[in-house]
N, C-alpha and C positions, 0 to 999 in steps of 0.2 A: 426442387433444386435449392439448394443453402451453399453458396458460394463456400463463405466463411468455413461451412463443418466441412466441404470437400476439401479443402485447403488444411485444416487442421488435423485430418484423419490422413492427408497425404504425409505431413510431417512424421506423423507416426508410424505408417508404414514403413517409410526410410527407415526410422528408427532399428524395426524390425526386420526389413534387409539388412542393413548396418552390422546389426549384432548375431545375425543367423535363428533370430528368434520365431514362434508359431504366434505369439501376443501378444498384445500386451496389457496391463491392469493398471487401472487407475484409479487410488481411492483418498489421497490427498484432498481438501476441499479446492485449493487455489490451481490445483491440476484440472478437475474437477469442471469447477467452474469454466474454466480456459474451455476445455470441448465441447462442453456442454451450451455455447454460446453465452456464459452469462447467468447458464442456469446454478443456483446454489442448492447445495444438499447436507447442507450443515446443523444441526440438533443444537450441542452445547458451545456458544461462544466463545468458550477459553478453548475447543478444540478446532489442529487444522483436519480432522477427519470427516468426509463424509459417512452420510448415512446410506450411499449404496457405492457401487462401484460402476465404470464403465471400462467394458471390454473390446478389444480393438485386432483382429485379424485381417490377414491378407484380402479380406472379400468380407468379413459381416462385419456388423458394430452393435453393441450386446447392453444391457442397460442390467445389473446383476442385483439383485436387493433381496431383503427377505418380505415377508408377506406385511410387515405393518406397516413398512417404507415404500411400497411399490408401486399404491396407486397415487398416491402424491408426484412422487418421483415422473411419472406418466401422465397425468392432469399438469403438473403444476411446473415441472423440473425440466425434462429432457421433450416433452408435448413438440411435435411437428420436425425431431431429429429424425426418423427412423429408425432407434436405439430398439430392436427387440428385447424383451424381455428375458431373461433367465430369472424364475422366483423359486425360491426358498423359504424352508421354512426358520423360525429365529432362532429355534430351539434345537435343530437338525444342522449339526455342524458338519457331519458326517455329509449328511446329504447333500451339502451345500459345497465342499470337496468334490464331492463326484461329481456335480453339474459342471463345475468348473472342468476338472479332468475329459468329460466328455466333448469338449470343445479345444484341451491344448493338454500336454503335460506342466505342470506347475513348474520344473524345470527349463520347460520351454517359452515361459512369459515373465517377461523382463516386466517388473510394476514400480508403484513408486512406492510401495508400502510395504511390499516383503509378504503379504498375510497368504494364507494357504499354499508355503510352499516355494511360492515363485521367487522369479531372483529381481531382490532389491535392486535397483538402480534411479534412485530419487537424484541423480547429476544427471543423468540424462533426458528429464520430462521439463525443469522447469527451464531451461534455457529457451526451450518453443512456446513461450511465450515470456519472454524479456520485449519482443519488436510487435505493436500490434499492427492488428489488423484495422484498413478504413472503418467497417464497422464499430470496433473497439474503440478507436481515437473517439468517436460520436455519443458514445453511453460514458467517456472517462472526459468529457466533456461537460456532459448535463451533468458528469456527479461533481466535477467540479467547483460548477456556477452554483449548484444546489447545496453542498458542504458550505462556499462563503456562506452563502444567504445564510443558513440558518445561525453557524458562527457569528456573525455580525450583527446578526440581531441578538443573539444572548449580549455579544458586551455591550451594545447601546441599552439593556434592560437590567444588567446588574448592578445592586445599588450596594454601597458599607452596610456593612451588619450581617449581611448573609456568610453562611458557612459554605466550605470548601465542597465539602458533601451539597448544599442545595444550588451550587453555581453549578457542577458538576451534571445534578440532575436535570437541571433547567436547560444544560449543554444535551442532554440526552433526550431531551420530550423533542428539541428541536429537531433533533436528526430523523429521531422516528416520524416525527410530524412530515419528514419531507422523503420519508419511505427510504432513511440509510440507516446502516446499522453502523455505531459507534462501535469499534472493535479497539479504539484508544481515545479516555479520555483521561487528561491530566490535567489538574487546577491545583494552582498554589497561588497565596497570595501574601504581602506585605514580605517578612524576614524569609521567609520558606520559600520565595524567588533566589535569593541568594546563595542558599543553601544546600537545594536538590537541583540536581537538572533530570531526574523524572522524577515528578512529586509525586506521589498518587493522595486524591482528595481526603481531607482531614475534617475534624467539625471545627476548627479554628472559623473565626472569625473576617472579615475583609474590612481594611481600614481604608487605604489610601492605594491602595498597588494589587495587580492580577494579572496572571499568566495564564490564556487556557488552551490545551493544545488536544486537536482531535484529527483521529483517524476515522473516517468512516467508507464503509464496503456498501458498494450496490453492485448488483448482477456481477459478483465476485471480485467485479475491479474498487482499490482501497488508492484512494488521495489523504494526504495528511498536510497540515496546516496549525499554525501557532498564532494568539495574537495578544497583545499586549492592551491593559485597560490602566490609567491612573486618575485618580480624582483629585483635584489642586493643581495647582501648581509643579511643572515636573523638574526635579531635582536638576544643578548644570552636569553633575557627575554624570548620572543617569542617561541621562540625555546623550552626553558623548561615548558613552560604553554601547549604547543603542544605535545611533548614527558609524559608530564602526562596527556593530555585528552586521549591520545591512550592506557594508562596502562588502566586506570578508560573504556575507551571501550572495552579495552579485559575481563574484570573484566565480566563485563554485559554480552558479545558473550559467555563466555567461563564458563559462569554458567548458561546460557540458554541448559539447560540439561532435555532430556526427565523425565515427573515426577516431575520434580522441580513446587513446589508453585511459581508462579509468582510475589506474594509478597515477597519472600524470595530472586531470583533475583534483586528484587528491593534493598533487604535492600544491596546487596553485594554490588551493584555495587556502591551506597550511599554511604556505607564505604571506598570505592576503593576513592574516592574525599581525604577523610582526609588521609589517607594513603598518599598520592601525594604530603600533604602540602595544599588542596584548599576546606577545609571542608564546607563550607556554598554555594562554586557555583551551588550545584546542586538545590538547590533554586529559582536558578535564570531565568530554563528552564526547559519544564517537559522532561522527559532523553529516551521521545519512548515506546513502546510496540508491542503487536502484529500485524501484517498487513497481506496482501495478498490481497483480493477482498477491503481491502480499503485501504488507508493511517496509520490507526491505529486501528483495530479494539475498543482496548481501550487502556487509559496510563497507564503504569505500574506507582504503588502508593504502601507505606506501607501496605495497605489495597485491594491491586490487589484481583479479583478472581482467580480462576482457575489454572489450572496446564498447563506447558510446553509442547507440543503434538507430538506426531510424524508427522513429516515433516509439522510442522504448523511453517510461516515465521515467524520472529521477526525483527525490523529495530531501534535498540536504536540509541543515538545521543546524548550524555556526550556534554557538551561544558564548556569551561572555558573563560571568557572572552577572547576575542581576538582569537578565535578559537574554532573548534570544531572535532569532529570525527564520522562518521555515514556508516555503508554499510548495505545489508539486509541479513539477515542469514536466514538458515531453519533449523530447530531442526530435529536432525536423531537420531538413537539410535548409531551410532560411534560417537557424538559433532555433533558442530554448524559447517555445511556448508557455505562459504563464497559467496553468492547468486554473488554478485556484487562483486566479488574478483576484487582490482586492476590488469592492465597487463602492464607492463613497464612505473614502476611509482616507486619514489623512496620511501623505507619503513623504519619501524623503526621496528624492532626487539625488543621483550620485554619477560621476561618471568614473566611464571603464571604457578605457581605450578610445576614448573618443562619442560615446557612445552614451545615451541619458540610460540610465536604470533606475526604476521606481521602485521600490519597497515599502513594504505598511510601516509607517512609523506605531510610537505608540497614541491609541486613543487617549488625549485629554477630555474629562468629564469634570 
């Protein structure tokens, strides 16, 4: 018995009443993932594709690969779902068509990928998993606590002199050291804060100032996180561009409230800029939205869909020039949970509505 997989293959079934469908296909990775409790079946990092599929009818549930990807997928990937096998070979596309046919007409299986035939409908798989599961809040927990940790030890260990490219690297030995895969890393440092709000890592040099911001994925769920390093003395400017991206953050976390139109968080946290004094930066960067099986689900906009969900992540990320603020929340019905809560890092205190909010200041070194 897998609570979790009966619950999620229920979803999909509906799906499939729903639409009058015989299947359905699923070979998105963050789809993927989602059914597969966690399990990843992803090859190249820049892609959301997996490397097999999972197939989903009124009565069986199908695990579909060709023959290089199959026994992994079965050891390693879908192990103790009850996901039968359907194999193929890599080279027989033909044949790989017909296995599929033998099980649904391709017409008749609504997937998220469109491939052999069947009918695309990628709006309708990831919405079932925006709200997790107890299980899920548990594994989007430890990757949490796990993401700080190794974040926090890179900027207590980087010193001036190092290049964008070796801080960067140093951000990626840590993630894999703690078994996450960094699916977003961005370092800039000194002028190149001001400059880009997604830097991607450079061989420049680190003087006095560092930005690094990472995303990393375990068991397909992704937390993202930013954090801020200066050595000296921190500038007064600096300091108050900082001390108001963190209000304008809390603005967003702390109206990411079960229920809440996501448009409606939008427009707060948008105001939360002029309130600050910095009415037009939000302009300048989109400010975040939903996440968990991916990066962003979508960006929260005047015009968002959707409502705020129980225990569905959120990872906004305000920035005002020359700084930013970002951790991942999950919406509960007591508030937003601090997914990637700082741990012995120094904060700023701010209040909202009555209420103390802590944000990571930036690290002085």
């Amino acid at each position: 018995m897998n609570p979790e997989l009966d619950q999620k293959l229920a979803q999909v079934r509906t799906l499939l009443d729903a639409h009058k469908a015989e299947a359905a296909l699923i070979g998105l990775q963050p789809n993927f993932s989602w059914l597969a409790c966690g399990g990843e079946a992803h090859i190249p990092l820049n892609s959301d594709r997996s490397f097999g599929q999972l197939l989903v009818t009124h009565t069986r549930f199908y695990v579909f690969a060709n023959r290089i990807e199959m026994r992994r997928l079965q050891d390693e990937v879908v192990a103790g779902l009850g996901a039968e096998p359907l194999l193929c070979d890599w080279h027989d596309s033909t044949g790989a068509q017909a296995m599929l046919t033998r099980i649904a007409e391709p017409a008749k299986i609504l997937s998220d990928c469109g491939d052999w035939g069947t009918v695309a409908r990628p709006d309708l798989f990831a919405p079932l998993h925006y709200s997790l599961q107890a299980n899920e809040v548990k594994r989007y927990r430890a990757l949490g606590r796990a993401t700080e940790k190794a974040l926090n030890e890179v900027c207590r260990s980087i010193k001036p002199g190092q290049t964008e490219f070796g801080i960067a690297g140093q951000a990626a030995d840590a993630c894999w050291q703690a078994n996450l895969t960094p699916v977003v890393l961005l370092v800039a440092v000194d002028e190149r804060i001001h400059r880009y709000r997604h830097p991607l890592p450079t061989k420049k040099k680190l003087k006095r100032y560092a930005m690094i911001v990472v995303c990393a994925r375990q068991n397909g769920l992704i937390v993202a996180l930013t954090r801020m390093v200066h050595f000296g003395k921190l500038p007064a400017s600096l300091r108050k561009r900082h001390r108001a991206v963190c209000a304008v953050d809390a603005a967003f976390c702390m109206n990411t409230r079960v229920g809440t139109p996501v448009r409606q968080v939008f427009r707060r946290g948008v105001a939360a800029y002029a309130v600050q004094g910095f009415t037009d930066e939000w302009q300048l960067h989109h400010q975040g939205g939903p996440c968990g099986y991916q990066g962003r689900d979508y960006l929260g906009t005047f015009n968002a869909p959707g409502v705020v969900l129980e225990n569905q992540p959120y990872a906004w990320n305000p920035s005002i020039t020359g700084t930013k603020s970002e951790d991942t929340i999950l919406a509960t019905t007591e508030g937003p949970e601090f997914i990637t809560a700082a741990k012995n890092w120094p904060m700023i205190s701010l209040d909202w509505e009555g209420v103390t909010v802590e944000r990571p200041d930036i690290l002085v070194r």
